[in-house]
N, C-alpha and C positions, 0 to 999 in steps of 0.2 A: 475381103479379109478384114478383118476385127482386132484392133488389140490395144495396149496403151505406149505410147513412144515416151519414154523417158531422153533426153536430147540432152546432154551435157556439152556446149558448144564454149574448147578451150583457148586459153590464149599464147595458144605456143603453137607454134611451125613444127615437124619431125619428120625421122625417117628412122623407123624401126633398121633397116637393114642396112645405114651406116653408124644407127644410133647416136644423130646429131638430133639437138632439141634447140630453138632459135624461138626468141618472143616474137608476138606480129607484130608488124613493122610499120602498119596504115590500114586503114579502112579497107583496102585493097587485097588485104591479104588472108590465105584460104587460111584458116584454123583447124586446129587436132577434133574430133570429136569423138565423146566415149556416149556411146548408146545401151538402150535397154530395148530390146521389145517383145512385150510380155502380150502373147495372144491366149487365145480362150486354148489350143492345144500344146503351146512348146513357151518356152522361153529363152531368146539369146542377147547377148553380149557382144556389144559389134562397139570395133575403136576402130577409127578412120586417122592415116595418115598422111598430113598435108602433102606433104614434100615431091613422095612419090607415089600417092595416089591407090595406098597401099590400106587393104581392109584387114583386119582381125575378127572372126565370127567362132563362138564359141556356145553351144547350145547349155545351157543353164536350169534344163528340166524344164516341169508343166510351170505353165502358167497359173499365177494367180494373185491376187488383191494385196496378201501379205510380202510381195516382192519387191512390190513396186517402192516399200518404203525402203525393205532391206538396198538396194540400188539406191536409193538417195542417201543412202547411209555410207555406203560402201564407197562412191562417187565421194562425198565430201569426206571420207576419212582419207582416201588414196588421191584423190586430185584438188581437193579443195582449194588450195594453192593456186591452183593454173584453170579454176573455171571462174570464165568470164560472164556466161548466164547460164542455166539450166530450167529449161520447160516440161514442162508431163502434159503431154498430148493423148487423149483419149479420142480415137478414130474408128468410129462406126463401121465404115466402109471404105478403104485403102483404094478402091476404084472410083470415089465420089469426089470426080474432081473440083469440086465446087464445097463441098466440106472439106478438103484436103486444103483448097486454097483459104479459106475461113482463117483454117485451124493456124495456118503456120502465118498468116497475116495478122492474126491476132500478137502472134509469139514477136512478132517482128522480123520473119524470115522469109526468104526465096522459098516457094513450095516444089520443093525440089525429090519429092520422096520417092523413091525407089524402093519395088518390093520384089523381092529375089528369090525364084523359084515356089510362090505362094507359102513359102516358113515361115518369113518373118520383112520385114519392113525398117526402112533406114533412111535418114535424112546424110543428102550430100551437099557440101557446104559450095561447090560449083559446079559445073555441068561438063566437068571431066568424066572418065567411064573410071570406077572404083574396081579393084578385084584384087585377089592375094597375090602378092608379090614377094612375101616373108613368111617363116614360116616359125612363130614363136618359141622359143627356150623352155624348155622343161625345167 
């Protein structure tokens, strides 16, 4: 699988589903992440929740070039505040463990990526298992 990860890696702790938000506390501590991952067929919208380990995925239409900035836009107008770094990972092949390792050792990251059900592709900030645990507000 093919596409580009846009990786917004924040500096708050959370739990959507008691709606506590807490800053990280040390080097040691998992952080919030708000993601993009725009492949050649779809594109979604994935936020990671430290606390409890809790994903948000929301399919965001086809994929394409002019997203990628909309997402860094969108990213620094809604979280600016609370991101700590953000990278744009462009990944050939989401099976190529040796470009996957490249990529995110360049970024400064554990290459931790998980790709979920071949849709779409997600950086986990530890080697806990992620899945929906909440089920966001209309």
């Amino acid at each position: 699988m093919q596409g580009t990860l846009i990786l917004a890696v924040l500096n708050v702790k959370s739990s959507y589903t008691t709606e506590t938000e807490e800053p990280l506390e040390g080097g040691n501590d998992i952080p919030d992440t708000l993601q993009w991952w725009i492949g050649t067929e779809s594109a979604w919208r994935i936020k990671t929740f430290a606390l409890d380990h809790d994903i948000h995925v929301h399919s965001v239409g086809s994929g394409s070039e002019e997203l990628v900035q909309l997402a860094l836009d969108n990213n620094s107008k809604h979280y600016g505040d609370v991101i700590a770094c953000q990278h744009v990972l462009r990944i050939n092949n989401c099976d190529d463990m040796k470009e996957v390792k490249r990529l995110f050792k360049e970024a400064g990251l554990s290459p931790r990526l998980e790709v979920a059900t071949g849709r779409f592709a997600f950086w986990k900030p530890d080697d806990a298992k992620y899945s929906t645990k909440s089920q966001p507000k209309e």
